[in-house]
C-alpha positions in Angstrom: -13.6 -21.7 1.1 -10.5 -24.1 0.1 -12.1 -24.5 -3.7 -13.4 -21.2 -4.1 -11.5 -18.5 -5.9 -8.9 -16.5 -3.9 -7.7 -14.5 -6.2 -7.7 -13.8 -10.2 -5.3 -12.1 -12.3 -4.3 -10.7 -15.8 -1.5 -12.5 -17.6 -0.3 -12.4 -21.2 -1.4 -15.9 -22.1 -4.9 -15.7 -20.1 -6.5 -14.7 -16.8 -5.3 -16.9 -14.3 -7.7 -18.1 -10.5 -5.7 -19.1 -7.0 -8.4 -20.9 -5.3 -8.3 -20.2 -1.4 -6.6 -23.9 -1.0 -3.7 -23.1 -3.8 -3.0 -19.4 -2.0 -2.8 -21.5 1.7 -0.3 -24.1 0.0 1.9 -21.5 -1.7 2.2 -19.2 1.8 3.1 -22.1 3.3 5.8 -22.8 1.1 7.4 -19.7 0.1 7.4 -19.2 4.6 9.0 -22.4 4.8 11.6 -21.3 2.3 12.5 -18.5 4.2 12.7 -20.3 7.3 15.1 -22.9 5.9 17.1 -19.9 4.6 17.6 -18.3 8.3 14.9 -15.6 7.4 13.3 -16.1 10.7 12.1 -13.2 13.6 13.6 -10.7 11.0 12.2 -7.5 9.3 11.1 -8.2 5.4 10.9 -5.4 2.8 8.6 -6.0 -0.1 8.9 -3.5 -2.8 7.2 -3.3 -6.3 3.5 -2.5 -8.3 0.8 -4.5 -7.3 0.9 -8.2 -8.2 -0.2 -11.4 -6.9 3.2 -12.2 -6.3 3.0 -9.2 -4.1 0.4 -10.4 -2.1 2.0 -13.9 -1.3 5.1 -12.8 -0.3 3.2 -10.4 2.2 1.2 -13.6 3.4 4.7 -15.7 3.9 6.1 -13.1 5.7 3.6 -12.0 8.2 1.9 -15.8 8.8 5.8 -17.3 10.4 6.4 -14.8 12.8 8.5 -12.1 10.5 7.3 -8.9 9.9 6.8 -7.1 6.4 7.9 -3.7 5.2 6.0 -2.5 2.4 7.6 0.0 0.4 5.8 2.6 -1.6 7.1 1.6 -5.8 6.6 5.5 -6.1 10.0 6.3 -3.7 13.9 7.0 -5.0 16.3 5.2 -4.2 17.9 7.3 -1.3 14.5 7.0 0.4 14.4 3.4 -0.1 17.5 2.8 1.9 16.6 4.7 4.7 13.3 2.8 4.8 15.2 -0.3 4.9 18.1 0.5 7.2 15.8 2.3 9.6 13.4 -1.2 10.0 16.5 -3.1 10.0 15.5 -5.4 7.1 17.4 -8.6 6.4 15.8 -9.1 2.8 13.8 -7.6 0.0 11.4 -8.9 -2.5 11.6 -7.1 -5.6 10.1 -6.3 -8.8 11.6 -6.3 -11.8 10.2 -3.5 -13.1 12.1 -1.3 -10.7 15.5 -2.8 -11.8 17.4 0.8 -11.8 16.2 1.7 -8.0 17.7 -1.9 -7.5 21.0 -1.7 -8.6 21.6 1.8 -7.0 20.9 -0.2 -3.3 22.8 -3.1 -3.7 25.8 -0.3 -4.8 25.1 0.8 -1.4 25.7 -2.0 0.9 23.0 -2.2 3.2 24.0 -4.3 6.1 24.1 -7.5 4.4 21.0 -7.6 2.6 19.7 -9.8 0.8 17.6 -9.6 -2.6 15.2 -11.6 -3.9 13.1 -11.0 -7.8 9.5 -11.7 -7.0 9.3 -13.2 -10.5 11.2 -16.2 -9.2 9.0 -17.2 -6.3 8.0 -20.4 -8.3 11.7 -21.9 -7.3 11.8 -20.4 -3.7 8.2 -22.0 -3.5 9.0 -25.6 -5.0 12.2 -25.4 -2.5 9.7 -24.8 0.3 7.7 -27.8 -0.5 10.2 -29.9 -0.5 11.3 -29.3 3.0 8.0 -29.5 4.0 7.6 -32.9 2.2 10.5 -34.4 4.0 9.5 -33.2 7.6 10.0 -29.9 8.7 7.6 -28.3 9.7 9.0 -25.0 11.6 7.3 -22.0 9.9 3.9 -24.3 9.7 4.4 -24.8 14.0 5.3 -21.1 14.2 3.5 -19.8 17.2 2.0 -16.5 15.8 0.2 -14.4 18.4 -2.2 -11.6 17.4 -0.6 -9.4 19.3 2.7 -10.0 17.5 3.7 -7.7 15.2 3.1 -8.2 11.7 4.4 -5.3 9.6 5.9 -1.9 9.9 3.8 1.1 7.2 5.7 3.9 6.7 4.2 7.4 6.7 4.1 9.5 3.7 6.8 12.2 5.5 5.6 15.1 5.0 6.7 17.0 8.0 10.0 15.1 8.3 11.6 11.5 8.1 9.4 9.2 7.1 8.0 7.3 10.3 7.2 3.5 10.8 3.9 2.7 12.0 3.8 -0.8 13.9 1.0 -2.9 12.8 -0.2 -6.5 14.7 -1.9 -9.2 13.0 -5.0 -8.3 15.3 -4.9 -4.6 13.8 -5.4 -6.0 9.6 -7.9 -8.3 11.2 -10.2 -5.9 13.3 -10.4 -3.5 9.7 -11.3 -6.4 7.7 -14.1 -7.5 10.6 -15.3 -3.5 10.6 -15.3 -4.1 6.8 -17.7 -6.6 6.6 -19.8 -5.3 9.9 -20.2 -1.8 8.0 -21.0 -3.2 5.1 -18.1 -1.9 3.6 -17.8 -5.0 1.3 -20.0 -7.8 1.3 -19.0 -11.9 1.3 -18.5 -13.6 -2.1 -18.2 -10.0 -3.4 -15.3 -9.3 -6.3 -12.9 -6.7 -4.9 -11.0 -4.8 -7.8 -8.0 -3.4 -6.3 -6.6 -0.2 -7.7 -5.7 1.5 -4.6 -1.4 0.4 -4.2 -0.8 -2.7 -2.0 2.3 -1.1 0.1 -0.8 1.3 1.9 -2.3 -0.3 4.4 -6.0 0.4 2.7 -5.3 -1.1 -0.1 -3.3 -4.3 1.7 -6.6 -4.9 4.2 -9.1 -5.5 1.5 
């Protein structure tokens, strides 16, 4: 599938196609950034609307061995920092157009962490490439087993604190194999997504 469309999205000078091959060499490098960086065996928070963007970062974390933390776009900022102090995250990818929730956590001093605007993943990713051009190859020889974990899905809390729920690599791919099997969707199918990324749904199709 390497020259066959991954992914197409709406931007203000035109539609714009990943093909599967582009997506694989962009994962690749944005992981290999956050290797270099010491984002390695560490909790990653991802928070913002659905974007492409979105969906990469989610790739790089999950394919080297860290583990993502989606966070709903819809939660305050009080919220947030629980979430992210109670998965013990060492970074978040954000969007800008949650600036204000933003600023109000890094007034609050979260253990360190770091923040990064997912409208600058072009840098991180040329950065990436780079290291991978001159050798290193650590996030590409990362030894990711499918029983390893792969993201932590908070519930919606409505009886209490919000609770993580402990997703493996192996538990996205069995809903995407009962996808196909039930005929849920079908191959070479267009898949409009609508439903929000940070819910595990939305995230497996």
């Amino acid at each position: 599938y390497g020259s066959a469309p991954a992914f197409m999205y709406e931007k203000k000078k035109g539609d714009v196609t990943v093909l599967y091959s582009e997506f694989k060499e962009q994962v690749e490098a944005l992981g290999t950034y956050l290797y270099k960086n010491g984002f390695k065996d560490c909790h990653i928070a991802v928070y913002g609307e659905n974007s492409y963007n979105w969906i990469l970062t989610h790739f790089a974390v999950t394919t080297g061995k860290n583990v993502i933390v989606p966070i709903d776009k819809e939660l305050e900022a009080d919220d947030i920092e629980y979430l992210l102090r109670d998965s013990e995250c060492k970074a978040i990818f954000y969007s800008n157009t949650y600036f204000d929730i933003i600023d109000e956590l890094k007034e609050k001093n979260i253990d360190s962490l770091k923040f990064f605007n997912l409208k600058k993943l072009s840098k991180m990713i040329e950065e990436g490439r780079e290291a991978i051009a001159d050798g290193y190859r650590e996030y590409l020889d990362a030894d990711v087993k499918k029983d390893d974990l792969a993201s932590i899905v908070y519930t919606s809390g409505t009886t209490g604190k919000s609770k993580g729920v402990m997703l493996t690599g192996e538990n996205f791919a069995g809903n995407i194999v009962f996808g196909f099997t039930t005929k849920l969707v079908e191959r070479a199918q267009r898949i409009l997504t609508s439903l929000p990324l940070a819910h595990a749904y939305g995230c497996t199709l």
